[in-house]
N, C-alpha and C positions, 0 to 999 in steps of 0.2 A: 645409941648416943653415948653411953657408958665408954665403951670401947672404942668410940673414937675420942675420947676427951682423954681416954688414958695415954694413947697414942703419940696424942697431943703433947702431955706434960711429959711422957721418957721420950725422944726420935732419936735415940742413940741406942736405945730398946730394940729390936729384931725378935719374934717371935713365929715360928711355923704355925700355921693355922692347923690346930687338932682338928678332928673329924666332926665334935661337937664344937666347934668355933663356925667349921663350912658351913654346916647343917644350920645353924643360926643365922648367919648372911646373907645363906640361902635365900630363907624362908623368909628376911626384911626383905632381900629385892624382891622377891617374888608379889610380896604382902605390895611395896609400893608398884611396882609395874601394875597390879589389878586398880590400884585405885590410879592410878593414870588413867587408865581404861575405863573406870566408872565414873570417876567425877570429871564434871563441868569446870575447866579454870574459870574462876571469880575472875567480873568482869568492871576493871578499872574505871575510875571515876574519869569521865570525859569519852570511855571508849565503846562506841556505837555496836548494840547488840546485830548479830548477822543472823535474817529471822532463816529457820529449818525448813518450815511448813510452805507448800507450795501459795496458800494465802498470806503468805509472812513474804514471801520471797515479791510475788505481785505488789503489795502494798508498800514494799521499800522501792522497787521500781516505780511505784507511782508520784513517792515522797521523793525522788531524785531528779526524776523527769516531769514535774508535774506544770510547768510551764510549756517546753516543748510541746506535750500530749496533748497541751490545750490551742498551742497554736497548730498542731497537726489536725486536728475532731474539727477546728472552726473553719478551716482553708477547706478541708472534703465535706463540712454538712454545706456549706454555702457554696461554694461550687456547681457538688452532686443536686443541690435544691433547685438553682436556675437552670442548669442541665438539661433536666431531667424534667422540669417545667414545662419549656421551653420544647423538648422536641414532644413532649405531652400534648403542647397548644395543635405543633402544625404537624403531628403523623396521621396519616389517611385515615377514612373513616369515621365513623358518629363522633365527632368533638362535643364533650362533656358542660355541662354547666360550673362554669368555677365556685356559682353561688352552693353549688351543695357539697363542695369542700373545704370552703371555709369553714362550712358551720360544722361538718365531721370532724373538722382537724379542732375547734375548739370544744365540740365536744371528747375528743382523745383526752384535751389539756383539762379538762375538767373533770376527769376520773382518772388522771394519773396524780392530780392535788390532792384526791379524797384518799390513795391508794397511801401514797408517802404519810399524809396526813395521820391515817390511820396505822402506819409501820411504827411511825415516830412516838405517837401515843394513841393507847386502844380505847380511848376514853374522850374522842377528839369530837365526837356525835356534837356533846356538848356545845362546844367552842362553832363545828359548824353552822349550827342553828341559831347559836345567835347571832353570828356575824351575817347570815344570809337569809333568815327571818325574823329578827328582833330588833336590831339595828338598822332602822329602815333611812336613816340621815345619812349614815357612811355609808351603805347601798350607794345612795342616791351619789353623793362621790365620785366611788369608784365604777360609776356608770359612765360618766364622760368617757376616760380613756377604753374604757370597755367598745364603746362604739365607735369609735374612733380608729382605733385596732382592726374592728372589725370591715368599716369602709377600706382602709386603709389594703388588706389585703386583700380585697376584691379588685382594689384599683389593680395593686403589684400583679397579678391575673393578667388586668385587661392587658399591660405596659407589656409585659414580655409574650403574650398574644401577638404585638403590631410591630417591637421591636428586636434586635439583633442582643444577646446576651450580653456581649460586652458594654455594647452603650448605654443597655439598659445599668448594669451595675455599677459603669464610670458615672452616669447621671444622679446615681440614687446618694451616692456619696455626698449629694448636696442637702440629707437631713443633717451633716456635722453642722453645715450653717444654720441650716433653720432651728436646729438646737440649741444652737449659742444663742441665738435671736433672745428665742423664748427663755431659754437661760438669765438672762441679763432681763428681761419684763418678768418676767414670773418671782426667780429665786433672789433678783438685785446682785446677781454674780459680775464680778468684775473683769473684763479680759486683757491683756497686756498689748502692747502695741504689735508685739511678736505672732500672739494667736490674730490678731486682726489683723494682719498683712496676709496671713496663711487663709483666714476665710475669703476674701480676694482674691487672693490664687484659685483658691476652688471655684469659685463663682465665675472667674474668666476660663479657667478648665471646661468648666458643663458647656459653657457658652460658645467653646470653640467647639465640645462635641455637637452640639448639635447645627453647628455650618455644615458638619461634615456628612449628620442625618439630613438635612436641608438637600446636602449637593449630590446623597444616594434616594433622595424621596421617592422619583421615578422608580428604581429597582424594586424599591420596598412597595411602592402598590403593586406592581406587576405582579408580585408575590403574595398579594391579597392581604397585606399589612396596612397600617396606619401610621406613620411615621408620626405624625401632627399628635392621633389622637393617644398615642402611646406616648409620646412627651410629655403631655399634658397630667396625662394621669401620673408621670413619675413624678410630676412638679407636684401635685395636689399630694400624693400621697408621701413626698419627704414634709411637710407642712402639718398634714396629720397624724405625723410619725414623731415629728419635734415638739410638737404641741401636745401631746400624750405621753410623750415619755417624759418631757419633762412636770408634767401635770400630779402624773402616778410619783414621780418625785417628789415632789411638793407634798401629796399624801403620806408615802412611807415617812417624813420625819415629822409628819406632825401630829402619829399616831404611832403608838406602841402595839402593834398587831404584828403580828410573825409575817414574814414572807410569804409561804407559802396558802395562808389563809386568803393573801390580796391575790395570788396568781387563780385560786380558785374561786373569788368573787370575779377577778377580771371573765376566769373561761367562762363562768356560769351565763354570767350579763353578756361576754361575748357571744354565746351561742342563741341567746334567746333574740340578739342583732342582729346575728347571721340567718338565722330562720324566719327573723323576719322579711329581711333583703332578699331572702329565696321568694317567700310569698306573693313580696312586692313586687322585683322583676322580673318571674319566671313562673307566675301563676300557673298560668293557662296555658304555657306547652307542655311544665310537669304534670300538672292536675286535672288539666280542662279534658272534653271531650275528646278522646284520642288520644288523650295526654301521651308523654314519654317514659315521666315515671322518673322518680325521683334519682337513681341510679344511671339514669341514659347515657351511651358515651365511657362508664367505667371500665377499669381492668387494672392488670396488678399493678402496671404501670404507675396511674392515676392514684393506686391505694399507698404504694410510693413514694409520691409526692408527699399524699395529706398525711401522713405519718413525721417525714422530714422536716414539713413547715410546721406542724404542732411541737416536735419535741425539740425541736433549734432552738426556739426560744428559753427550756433547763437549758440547754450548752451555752450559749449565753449569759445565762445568770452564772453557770460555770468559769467562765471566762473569766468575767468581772471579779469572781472573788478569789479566783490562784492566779491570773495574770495580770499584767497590767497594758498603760493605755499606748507603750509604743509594741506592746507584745498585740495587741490589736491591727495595730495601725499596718504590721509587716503581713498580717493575717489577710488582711484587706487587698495589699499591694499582690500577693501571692494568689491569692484568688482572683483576680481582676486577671493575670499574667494567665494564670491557669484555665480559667475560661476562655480566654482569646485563643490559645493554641487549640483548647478541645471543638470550638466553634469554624477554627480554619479548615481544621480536618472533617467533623461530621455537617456545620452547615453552611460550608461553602462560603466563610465568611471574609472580607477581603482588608486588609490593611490601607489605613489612608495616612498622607501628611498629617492631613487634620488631627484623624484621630491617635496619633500617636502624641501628637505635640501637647492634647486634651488630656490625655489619660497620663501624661509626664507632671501636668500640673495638679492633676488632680491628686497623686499621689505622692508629689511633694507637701501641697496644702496638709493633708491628713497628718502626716509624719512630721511636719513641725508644728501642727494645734497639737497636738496631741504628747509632745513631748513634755516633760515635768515641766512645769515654772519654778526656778531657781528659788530654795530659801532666802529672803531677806533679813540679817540680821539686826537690828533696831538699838536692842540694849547691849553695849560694848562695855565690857569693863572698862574702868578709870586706868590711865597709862599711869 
């Protein structure tokens, strides 16, 4: 720095560089070239660090695309789930009891709560025991939606059992409505005249699918279906699907319990419903004389299933907390779309007036309930 400051003050100066002037200059670039080479340039304020490490590189991918990812995981878990259901119910061969995979799939959901539980803190024994043996009033709670969940997907079973995929998922879309219902009786939520035009829509949607299950009923029994009795059960079980979820709502804010503790009193009371429902309607062919045996009917297929409908519902709490309710809504529309082509191709399934005109409304209804309601601004400054 010397020598350039002198530099500096004479430029009318000219000097040959001696051997020891090289040798010096040398040895500064040299000295700064190495620490270019070693050091890190310091990283300005506002300017986003670019991680090295193959886990650094994943979790900035995750922070960038973390909406997309979620709308990609919900279009193929709900999809891949009725699918995969679906050709489960009608492929040859011993046909399984759905009752004994409900109650696996909430027992999954019930030791992957205690599993996280336990990651999150090793010291969670505690907090289990009491919320699942000391607290026997909040029990009693989060018992409703517990069975309710539990009926609930025994119905969704029977529904994609008697019906075609697609209608079955255009129809299910009618728990938006019965949510708002319960919504508006439960929580005194208010809807605008925008969301009520849109629950209308949906409501004339299902109603035009099902002319169009009406005008295929013949096909669908020849094929050893229930058109009737699979409608029915998708009607009961958006009802008990609206009436629990928003129920478990009504709980989550009116107690300060973690998430993850109510999804493990839901699986826990879930399964001890499901086991019960197995008892109840499947005694005596699982257990009786001759029985079948509580497995009858399985294979990896079926282990496939109860896996995807246990663990959809994390991707869903997923959903809910990085995306939001129009990043839903195109989730929805995308899978509905996506099931139709994969049901044209593997089962044979056929496009109608009807159901095109049904599933146009249905998917309009979803896409404008579900869009923000505009802020209201109230208090205006003084002009």
């Amino acid at each position: 720095m010397e020598e350039v400051t002198e530099h500096r003050q004479n430029p009318t100066v000219s000097q040959a560089p001696t051997q020891e002037n090289q040798t010096h200059t040398d040895s500064r670039y040299s000295h700064t070239s190495t620490q270019r080479l070693t050091q890190v340039p310091k990283q300005t304020e506002g300017e986003k660090k670019i991680p090295c490490s193959p886990m650094g590189r994943w979790a900035d991918l995750w922070e960038r695309n973390v909406k997309f990812i979620c709308l990609l995981l919900m279009v193929l878990q709900t999809t891949s789930l009725v699918i995969l259901l679906r050709y489960s119910r009608t492929q040859e061969g011993d046909r399984y009891f759905s009752s004994t995979t409900v109650a696996v799939g909430e027992l999954i959901k019930s030791v992957t709560c205690v599993i996280v539980l336990f990651w999150q803190d090793t010291d969670a024994g505690h907090s289990i025991y009491k919320h699942l043996v000391q607290d026997k009033m909040d029990l009693l709670k989060v018992s409703v939606p517990s069975i309710l969940y539990a009926v609930q997907n025994n119905l969704l079973f029977y529904a994609l059992s008697n019906l075609s995929v697609p209608h079955y998922q255009v129809m299910y879309q009618l728990k938006v409505f019965t949510t708002a219902l319960f919504s508006v009786a439960l929580l005194a939520k208010k809807l605008t005249l925008v969301k009520w035009f849109a629950l209308i829509l949906l409501f004339l949607g299902v109603c035009v699918i099902q002319l169009d299950l009406n005008a295929n009923s013949s096909s669908s029994e020849k094929e050893g279906g229930d058109s009737l009795g699979g409608s029915v059960a998708v009607l009961a079980a958006t009802i008990t699907s609206g009436f629990a979820g928003v129920y478990f709502e009504k709980i989550l804010k009116q107690t300060p319990v973690s998430l993850w503790i109510r999804n493990l009193q839901l699986g826990v009371l879930g399964m001890i419903s499901s086991f019960t429902i197995v008892f109840a309607s499947d005694r005596e062919e699982l257990f009786g004389p001759g029985g079948k045996g509580f497995f009858f009917g399985w294979n990896w297929l079926v282990v496939v299933v109860v896996f995807n409908q246990a663990l959809g519902g994390f991707l869903v709490a997923l959903v809910v907390k990085y995306a939001d309710n129009i990043l839903k809504g195109f989730a929805v529309s995308f899978s509905i779309i996506l099931s139709s082509i994969l049901s044209i191709l593997f089962f044979d399934f056929s496009v109608s007036l009807y159901f095109l005109l049904g599933t146009a409304l249905v998917l309009m209804s979803v896409y404008v309930y579900q869009r923000p309601t505009p802020a209201v601004i109230t208090n205006l400054p003084p002009v």
